[in-house]
N, C-alpha and C positions, 0 to 999 in steps of 0.2 A: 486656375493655377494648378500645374501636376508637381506631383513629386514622386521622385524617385525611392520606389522600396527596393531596399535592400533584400536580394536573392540567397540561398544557401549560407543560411545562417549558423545551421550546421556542420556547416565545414571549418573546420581549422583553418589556421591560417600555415602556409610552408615556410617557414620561418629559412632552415637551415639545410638547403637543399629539397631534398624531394620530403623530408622529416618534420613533422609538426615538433616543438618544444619538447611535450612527452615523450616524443618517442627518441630526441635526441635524449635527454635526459635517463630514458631506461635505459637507451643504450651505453652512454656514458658509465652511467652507474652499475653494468653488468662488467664493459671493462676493469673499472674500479676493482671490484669485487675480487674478479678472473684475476690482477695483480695483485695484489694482498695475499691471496690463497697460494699464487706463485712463489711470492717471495718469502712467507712465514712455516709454508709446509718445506721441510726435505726430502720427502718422498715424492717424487715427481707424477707417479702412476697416481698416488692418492690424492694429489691436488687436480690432476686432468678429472678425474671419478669426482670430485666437488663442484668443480669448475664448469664440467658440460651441464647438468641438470638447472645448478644454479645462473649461470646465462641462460637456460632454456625458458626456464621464468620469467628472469626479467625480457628478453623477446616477447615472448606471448602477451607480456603487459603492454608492452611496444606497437605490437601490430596484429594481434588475437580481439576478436572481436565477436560475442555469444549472444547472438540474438538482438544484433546491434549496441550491444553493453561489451564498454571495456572489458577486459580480463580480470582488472585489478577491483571493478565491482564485483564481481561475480565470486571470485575467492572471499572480499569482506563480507559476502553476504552468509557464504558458504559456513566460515567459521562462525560465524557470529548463530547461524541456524545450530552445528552441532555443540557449542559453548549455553546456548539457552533451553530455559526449561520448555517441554515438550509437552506440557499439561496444560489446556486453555482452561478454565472454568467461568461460564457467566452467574452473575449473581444475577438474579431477577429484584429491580428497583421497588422499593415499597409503595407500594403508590399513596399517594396525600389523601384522607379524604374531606369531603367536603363539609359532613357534619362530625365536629368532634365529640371525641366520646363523652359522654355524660358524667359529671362527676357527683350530683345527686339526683336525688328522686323527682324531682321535678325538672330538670335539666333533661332526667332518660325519659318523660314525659310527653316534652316537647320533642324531644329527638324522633319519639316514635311516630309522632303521630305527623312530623314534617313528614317520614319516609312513608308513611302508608300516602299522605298527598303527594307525593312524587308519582307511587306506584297507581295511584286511581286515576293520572292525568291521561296514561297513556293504556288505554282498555282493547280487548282484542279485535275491536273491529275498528278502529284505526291501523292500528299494524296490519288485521288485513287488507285495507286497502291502502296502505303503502308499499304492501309487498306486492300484489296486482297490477301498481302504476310501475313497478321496477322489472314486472317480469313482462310487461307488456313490449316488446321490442320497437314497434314501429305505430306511434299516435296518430301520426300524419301519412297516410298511404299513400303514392303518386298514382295518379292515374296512368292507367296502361296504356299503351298507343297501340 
């Protein structure tokens, strides 16, 4: 049985002419804008000077594309980078350990004397011959032709 996989998954769909949804929608909403600014300012010069930059945005949201990222990502990203603090700090985790501390004298008794048998299982001449089998690169040699 075949089936059919769906190709460019990434493409929009053209809803409204040659215009995906978005870009009808910035555009919509840049005219919006450009009539309002028309109609409430009296100064005509001072509403063209609002009017070009602020359409110029919403285009770029429209059909501006940074590094395959919308516009309108790239500005939220933008603010959001100069609005947050700019100091990382990592804390270094405590680590758990395995024998807890001792709260009398014969508790720090036992305690010591588990960690000297930890420290005596493993003596230096195992370590060096673990570290021998690790530096060994090649156990198995092929014969050369």
């Amino acid at each position: 049985m075949q089936f059919r996989v769906p190709q460019f998954i990434d493409v929009e769909d053209k809803i409204i002419g040659p215009l995906t949804l978005k870009q009808f929608a910035y555009i919509l909403g840049a005219g919006g804008f450009a009539f309002i600014i028309w109609t409430f300012i009296s100064i005509k010069i001072l509403a063209v000077i609002l009017i070009i930059p602020l359409s110029g945005l919403f285009l770029s949201f429209a059909f501006l594309k940074v590094n395959g990222r919308p516009s309108i990502d790239v500005l939220e990203h933008a603010f959001k980078y100069f609005t947050n603090a700019k100091i990382y700090t990592w804390k270094q985790p405590i680590p758990e350990t395995r024998i807890k501390q001792p709260v009398s004298h014969s508790e720090k008794a036992v305690a010591d004397i588990s960690r000297e048998l930890l420290t005596k299982k493993v003596d230096s001449n195992k370590l060096h011959d673990i570290s021998f089998g690790l530096d060994v690169l090649d156990r198995n040699p092929q014969e050369k032709e």
